[in-house]
N, C-alpha and C positions, 0 to 999 in steps of 0.2 A: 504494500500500500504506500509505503513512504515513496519509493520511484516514482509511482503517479503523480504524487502529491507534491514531486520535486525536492524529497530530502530536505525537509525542513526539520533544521538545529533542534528545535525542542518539539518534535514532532508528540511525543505521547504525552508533555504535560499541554500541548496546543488542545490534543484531542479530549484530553480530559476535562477542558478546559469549555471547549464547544460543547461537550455534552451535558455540561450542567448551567450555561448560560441562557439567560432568556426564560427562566423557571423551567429547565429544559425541556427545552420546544424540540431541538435537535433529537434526542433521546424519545421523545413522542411517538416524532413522525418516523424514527428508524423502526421501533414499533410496531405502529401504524404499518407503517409499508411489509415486514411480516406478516401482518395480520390478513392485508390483502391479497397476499399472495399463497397463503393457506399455509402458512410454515408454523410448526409447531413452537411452543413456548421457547421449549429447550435451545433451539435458536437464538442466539444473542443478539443485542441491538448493536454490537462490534461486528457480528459475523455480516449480519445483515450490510452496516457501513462496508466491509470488506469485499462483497460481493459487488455491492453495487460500484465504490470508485473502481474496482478490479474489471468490471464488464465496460469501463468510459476509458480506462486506458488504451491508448493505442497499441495493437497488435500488430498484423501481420507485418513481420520486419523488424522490430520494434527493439530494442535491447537495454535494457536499463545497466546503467552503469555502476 
């Protein structure tokens, strides 16, 4: 995930950081979007984030460094 996201410095207190911001709204809608897609609890709202930046990542070709 951090590739996608461009290898930011403080990459897991950023994340920690978005998902408890906004009374977490972030954390909701990861959720939320579980919910619509018929995935069981045991699904994390990390897993869920990890899928979803993981499927907007550029692929074919693609090589993170």
């Amino acid at each position: 995930m951090r590739c996608a996201l461009g290898h930011p410095p403080s990459f897991w207190t950023d994340l920690r950081t978005a998902l408890r911001e906004d009374d977490e709204a972030l954390h909701h809608r990861l959720l939320g979007l579980r919910e619509s897609a018929g995935l069981p609890e045991s699904v994390s709202a990390l897993r869920v984030a990890d899928v979803a930046v993981w499927t907007a990542h550029p692929a074919p070709g693609h090589r993170c460094p």
